[in-house]
C-alpha positions in Angstrom: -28.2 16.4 -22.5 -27.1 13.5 -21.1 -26.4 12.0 -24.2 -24.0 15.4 -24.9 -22.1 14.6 -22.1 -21.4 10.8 -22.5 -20.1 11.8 -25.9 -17.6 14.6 -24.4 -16.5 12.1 -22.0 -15.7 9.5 -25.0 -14.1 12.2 -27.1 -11.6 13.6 -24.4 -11.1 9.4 -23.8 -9.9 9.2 -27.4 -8.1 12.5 -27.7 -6.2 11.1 -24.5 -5.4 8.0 -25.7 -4.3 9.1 -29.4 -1.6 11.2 -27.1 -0.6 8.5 -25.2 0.1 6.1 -28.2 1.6 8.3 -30.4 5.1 8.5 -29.0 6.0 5.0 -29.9 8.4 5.0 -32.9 10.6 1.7 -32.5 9.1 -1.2 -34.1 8.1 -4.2 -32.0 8.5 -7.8 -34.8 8.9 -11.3 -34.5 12.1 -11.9 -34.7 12.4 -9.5 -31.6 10.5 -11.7 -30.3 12.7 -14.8 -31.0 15.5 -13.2 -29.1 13.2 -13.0 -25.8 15.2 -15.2 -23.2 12.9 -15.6 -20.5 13.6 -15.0 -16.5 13.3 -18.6 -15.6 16.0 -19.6 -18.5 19.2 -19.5 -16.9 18.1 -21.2 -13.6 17.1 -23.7 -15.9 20.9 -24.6 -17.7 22.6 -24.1 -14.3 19.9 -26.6 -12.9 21.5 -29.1 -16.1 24.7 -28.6 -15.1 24.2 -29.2 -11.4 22.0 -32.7 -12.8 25.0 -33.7 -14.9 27.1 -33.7 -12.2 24.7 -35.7 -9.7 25.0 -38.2 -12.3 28.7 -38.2 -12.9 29.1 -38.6 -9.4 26.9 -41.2 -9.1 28.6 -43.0 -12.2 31.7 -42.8 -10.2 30.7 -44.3 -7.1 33.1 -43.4 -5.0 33.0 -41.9 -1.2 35.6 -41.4 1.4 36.0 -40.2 4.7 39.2 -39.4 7.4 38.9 -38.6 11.0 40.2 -38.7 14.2 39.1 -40.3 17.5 40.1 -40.9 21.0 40.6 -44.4 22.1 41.8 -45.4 25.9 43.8 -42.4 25.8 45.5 -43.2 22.2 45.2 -41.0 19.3 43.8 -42.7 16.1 43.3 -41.4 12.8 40.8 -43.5 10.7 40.4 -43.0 6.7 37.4 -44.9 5.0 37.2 -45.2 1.0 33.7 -46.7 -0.4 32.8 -47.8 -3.8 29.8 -49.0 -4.9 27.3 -49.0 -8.2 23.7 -47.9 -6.9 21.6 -49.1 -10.1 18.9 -47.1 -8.9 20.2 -43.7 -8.3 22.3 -43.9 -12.0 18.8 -44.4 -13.3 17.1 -41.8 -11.2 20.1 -39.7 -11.6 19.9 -40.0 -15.6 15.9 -39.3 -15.1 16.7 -35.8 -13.7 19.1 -35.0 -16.5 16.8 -35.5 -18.9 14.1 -33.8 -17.2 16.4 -30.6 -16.2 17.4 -30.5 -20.5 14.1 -30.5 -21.5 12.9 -28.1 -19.0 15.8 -25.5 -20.1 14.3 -26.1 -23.5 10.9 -25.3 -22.3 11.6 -22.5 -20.6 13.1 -21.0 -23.6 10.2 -21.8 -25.9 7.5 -21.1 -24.1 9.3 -17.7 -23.6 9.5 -17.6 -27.3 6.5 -18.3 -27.3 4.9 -15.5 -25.4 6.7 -13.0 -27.0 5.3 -14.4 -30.5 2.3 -14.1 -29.0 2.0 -10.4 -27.7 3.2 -9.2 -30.9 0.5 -10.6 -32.4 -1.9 -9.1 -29.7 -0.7 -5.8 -30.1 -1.0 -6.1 -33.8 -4.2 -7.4 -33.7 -5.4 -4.4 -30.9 -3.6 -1.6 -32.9 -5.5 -2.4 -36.2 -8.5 -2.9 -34.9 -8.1 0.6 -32.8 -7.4 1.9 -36.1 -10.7 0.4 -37.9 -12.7 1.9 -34.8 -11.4 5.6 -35.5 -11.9 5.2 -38.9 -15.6 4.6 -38.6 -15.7 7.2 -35.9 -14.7 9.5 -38.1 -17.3 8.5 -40.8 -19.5 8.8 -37.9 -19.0 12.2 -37.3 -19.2 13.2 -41.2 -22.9 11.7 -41.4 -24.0 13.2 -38.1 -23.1 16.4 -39.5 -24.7 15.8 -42.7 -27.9 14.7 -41.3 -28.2 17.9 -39.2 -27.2 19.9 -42.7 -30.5 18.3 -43.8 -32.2 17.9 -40.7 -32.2 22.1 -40.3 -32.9 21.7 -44.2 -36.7 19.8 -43.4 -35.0 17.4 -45.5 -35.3 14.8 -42.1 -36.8 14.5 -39.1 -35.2 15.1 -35.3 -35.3 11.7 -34.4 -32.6 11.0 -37.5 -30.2 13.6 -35.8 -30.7 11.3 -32.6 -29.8 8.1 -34.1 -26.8 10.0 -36.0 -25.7 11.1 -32.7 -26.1 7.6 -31.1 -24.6 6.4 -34.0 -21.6 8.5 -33.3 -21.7 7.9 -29.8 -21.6 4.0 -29.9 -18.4 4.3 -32.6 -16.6 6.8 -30.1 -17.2 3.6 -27.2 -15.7 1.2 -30.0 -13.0 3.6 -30.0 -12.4 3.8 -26.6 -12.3 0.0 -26.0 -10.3 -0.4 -28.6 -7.6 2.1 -26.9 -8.2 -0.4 -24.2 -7.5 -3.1 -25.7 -4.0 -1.5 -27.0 -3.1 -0.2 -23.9 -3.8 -3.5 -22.3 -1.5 -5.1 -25.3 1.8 -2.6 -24.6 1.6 -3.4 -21.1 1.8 -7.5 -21.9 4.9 -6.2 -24.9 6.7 -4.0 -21.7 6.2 -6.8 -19.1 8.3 -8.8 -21.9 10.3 -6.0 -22.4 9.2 -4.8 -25.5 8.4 -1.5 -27.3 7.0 0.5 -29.8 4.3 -0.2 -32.4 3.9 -3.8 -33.9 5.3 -4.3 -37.8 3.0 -6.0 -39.9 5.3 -9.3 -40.1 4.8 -12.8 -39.8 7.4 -15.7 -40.4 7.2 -19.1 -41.3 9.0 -21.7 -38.7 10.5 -24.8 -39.4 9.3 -27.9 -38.0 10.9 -30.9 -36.4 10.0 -34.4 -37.3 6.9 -36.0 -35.4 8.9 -38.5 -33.8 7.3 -39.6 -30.6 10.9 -40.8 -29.2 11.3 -36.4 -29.0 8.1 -35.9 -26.9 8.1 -35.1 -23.6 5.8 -37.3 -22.5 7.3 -39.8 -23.8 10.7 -38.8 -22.3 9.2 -39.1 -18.7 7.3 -42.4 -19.5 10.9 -44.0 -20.8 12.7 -42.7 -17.9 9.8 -44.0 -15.6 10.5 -47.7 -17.2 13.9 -47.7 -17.2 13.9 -47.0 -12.9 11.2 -49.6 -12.8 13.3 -51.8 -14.6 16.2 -50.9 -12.0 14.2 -51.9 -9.2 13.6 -54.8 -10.2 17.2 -55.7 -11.0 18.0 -54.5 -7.4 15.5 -56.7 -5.9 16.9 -59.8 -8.3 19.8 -58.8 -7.0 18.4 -59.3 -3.6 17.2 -62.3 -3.8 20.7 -63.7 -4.5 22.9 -65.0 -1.0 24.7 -61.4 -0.5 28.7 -62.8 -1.1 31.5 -60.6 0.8 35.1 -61.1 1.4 36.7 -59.0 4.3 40.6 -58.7 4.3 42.7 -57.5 7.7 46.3 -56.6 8.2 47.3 -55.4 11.5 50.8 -55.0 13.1 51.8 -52.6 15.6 50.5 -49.2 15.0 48.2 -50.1 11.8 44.9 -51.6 11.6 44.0 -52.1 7.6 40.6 -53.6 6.5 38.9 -54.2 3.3 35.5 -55.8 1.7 34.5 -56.6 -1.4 30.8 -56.9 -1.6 28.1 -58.6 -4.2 25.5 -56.1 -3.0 25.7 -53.1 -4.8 28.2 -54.3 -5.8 30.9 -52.0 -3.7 34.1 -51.9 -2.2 34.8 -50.7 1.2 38.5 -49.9 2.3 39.1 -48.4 5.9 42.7 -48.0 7.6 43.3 -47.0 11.2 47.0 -46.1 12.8 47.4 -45.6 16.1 49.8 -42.8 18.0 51.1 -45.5 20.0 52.9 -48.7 19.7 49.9 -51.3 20.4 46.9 -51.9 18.2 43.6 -51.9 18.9 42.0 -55.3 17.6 38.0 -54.9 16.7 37.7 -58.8 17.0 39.1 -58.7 20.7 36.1 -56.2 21.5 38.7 -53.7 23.2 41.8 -55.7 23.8 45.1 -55.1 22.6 46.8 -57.5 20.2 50.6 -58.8 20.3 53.0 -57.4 18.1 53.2 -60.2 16.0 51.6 -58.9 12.2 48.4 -61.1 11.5 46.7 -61.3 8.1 43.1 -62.5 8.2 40.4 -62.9 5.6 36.8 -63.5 6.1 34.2 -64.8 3.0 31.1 -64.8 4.1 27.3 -65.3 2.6 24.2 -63.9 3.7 20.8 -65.5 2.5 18.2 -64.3 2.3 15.0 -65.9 4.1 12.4 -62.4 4.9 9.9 -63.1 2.8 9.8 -59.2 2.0 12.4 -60.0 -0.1 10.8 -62.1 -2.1 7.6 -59.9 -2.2 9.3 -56.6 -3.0 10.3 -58.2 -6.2 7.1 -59.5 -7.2 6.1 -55.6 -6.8 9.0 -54.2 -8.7 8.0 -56.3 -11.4 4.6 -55.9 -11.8 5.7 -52.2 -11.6 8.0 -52.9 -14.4 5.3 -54.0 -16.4 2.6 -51.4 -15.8 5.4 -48.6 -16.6 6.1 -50.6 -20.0 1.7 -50.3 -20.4 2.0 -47.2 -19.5 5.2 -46.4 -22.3 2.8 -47.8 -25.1 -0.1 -46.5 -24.3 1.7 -43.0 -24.3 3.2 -43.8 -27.6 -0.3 -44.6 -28.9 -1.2 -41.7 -27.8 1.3 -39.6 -30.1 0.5 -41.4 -33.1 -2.8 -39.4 -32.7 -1.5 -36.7 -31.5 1.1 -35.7 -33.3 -0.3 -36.4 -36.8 -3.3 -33.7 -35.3 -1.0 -30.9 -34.1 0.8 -31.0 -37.5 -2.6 -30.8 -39.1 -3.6 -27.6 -37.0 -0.1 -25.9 -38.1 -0.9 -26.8 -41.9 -4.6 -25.5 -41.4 -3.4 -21.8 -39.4 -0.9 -21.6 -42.0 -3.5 -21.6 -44.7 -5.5 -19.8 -43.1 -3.0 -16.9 -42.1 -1.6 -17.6 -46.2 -5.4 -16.4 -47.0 -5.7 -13.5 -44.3 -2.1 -12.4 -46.4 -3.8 -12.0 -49.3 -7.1 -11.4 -48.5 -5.4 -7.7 -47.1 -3.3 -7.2 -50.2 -6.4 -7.4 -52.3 -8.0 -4.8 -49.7 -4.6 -2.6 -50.1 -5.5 -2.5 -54.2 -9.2 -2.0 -53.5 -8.1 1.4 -51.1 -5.7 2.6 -53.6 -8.9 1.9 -56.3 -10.6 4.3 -53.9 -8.3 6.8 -53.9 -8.0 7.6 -57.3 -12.2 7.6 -57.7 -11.8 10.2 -54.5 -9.3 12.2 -56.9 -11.2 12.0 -59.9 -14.9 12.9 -57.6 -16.4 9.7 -58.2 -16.4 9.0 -54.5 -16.6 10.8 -51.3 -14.6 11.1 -48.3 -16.7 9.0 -46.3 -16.0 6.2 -49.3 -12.7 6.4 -48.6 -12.9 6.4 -45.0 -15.1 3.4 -45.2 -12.3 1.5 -47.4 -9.7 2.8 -45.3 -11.3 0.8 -42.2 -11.7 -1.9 -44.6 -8.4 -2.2 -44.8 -7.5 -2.2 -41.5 -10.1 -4.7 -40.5 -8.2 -6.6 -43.0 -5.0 -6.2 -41.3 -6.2 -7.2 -37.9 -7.8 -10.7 -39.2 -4.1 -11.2 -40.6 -3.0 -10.5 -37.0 -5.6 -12.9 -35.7 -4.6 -15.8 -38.4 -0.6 -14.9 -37.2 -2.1 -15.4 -33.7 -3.5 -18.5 -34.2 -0.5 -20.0 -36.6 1.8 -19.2 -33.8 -0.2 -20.8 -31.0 -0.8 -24.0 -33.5 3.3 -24.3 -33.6 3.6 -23.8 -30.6 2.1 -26.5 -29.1 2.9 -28.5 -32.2 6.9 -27.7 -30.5 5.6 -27.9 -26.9 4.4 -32.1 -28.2 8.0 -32.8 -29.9 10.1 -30.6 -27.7 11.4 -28.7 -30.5 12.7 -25.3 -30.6 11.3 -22.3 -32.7 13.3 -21.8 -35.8 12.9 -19.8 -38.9 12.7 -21.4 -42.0 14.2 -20.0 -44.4 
């Protein structure tokens, strides 16, 4: 009895699920999947633009400043300009732009990417869903037969019990495999995705396995290269810091300008005055004469700290471990690489075989179906074949599955983008 009533549960399961499936009539194929832009993408671009122009303005150099102060009760206006060349920030700022481009392209692929790869899932789920009710179905046509000859005395009751267990265990291999299909359409929607999955696969060109590309590489370079601007910084450093500060000041304006090895920069500042005097800074709050002074200033600075002289012997050794760590990541790639193109040539084989492993099954069915005309065979011979066939289909899903995931990451090692070939 309780054997009954498991089976009525699985039954009303499957009739359930064949509703719920059976409205889907757009077609769900890879190259819908190739149009997928993901959520992250456009955040991504904007974050390129908004790295191009850190660097730009870092490139450039240039600050400035106005304002207006108070001084012993006479109004003054002050504008500053600055230039100056920060070696490290152009490097850092470079860094970021890389980084920000090839994140935009990995949010697109990987988007791609996921898209590929829940078509292939739902593929895979619907054919093998299909294979289950087949062999349900042949399930049911020998339980019936084995009851025709169990009433007969042809058999025994305990064959009508395995029949039935028989037919119970393909109705749970049914219902799982609903499972598994509604678990697939949920991954397609989340994507935004419908319908059934086409029986398609495409073949995708692939870039040249050049480990200047990867991204590993990438960050190592870019990790070398603001090493390597450290260390010019602190050379830089070590150097007696040369300056020449020019002044012109007559009644009302104050004008002052330096010219700095440090950096190097340039700092201009002017400052007028409401009022007929001038404040002079040198004075340390005194008023100067009428009389227009010019004054120029060079001056060195040396330095003695012996920080100085230490925080270059750092910069360099960190020079030299990122230009270790630089080769050692290009070793790595000349393994690497030559391995993910060999995984791409092997799931390409291997999906080329699945191909026509299912077209040979296609011929076979049709075989079938023309012995089921003539008589030779029987409606559970076809059935059989039937699931044959789409067994067959979902181990071509499963190779598509796996040549996707093997370009993928052969992509994700050269920072290429998916393309069709043609």
């Amino acid at each position: 009895m309780l054997m009954h009533t498991r089976a009525r549960t699985l039954f009303f399961t499957i009739a359930m699920s064949s509703l719920l499936f059976a409205g889907f009539a757009r077609a769900f194929s890879p190259r819908d999947a190739l149009t997928y832009q993901a959520p992250d993408v456009p955040a991504s671009r904007a974050k390129v633009v908004a790295a191009k122009a850190n660097l730009f303005s870092n490139y450039v150099g240039v600050t400035a400043n106005a304002g207006y102060e108070r001084v012993q009760e006479d109004d003054t206006y002050l504008t500053t300009l600055h230039w100056g060349w920060d070696r490290i920030a152009v490097a850092q700022a470079r860094a970021a732009v890389d980084d920000a481009q090839r994140g935009a392209l990995h949010a697109h692929r990987d988007g791609c990417r996921q898209a590929l790869l829940a078509h292939a899932g739902l593929w895979e789920e619907q054919a093998t869903a299909r294979a289950a009710e087949l062999r349900f179905s042949v399930a049911q046509i020998k339980r019936t037969e084995v009851e025709r000859k169990q009433a007969l005395g042809a058999l025994a009751a305990v064959d009508v019990d395995l029949a039935k267990l028989d037919e119970e265990d393909a109705a749970l291999v049914v219902a799982q495999g609903r499972h598994g299909v509604a678990a697939a359409v949920l991954e397609a929607k989340r994507l935004g995705f419908a319908g059934d999955a086409t029986s398609d696969t495409l073949h995708f060109r692939l870039p040249p396995a050049d480990a200047a590309t990867a991204p590993t590489y990438r960050a190592s370079f870019w990790a070398l290269k603001q090493a390597e601007a450290r260390l010019t910084q602190a050379h830089w450093d070590l150097l007696p810091a040369l300056s020449l500060n020019g002044q012109f000041m007559n009644k009302d304006r104050y004008l002052t300008s330096t010219l700095s090895t440090h950096g190097p920069g340039l700092d201009v500042s002017g400052q007028t005055l409401a009022t007929g005097a001038t404040f002079n800074p040198a004075t340390s709050g005194t008023y100067i004469s009428t009389f227009d002074k010019w004054q120029f200033v060079l001056s060195a600075n040396v330095p003695l700290s012996l920080g100085a002289w230490t925080g270059a012997r750092v910069s360099g050794q960190d020079a030299r471990l990122a230009k270790v760590q630089l080769a050692q990541t290009k070793a790595q790639l000349a393994v690497q690489l030559p391995q993910a193109l060999g995984d791409v040539e092997t799931a390409e084989e291997g999906l080329r075989l699945a191909r026509q492993r299912a077209t040979l099954t296609a011929k076979r069915l049709e075989a079938v179906k023309t012995r089921v005309t003539s008589g030779a065979a029987s409606q559970v011979d076809l059935l059989q074949m039937q699931a044959n066939a789409a067994d067959a289909d979902a181990a071509t899903a499963r190779a598509w599955k796996s040549y996707v995931a093997a370009v993928g990451a052969y992509l994700e090692l050269t920072d290429g983008n998916w393309e069709e070939a043609p």
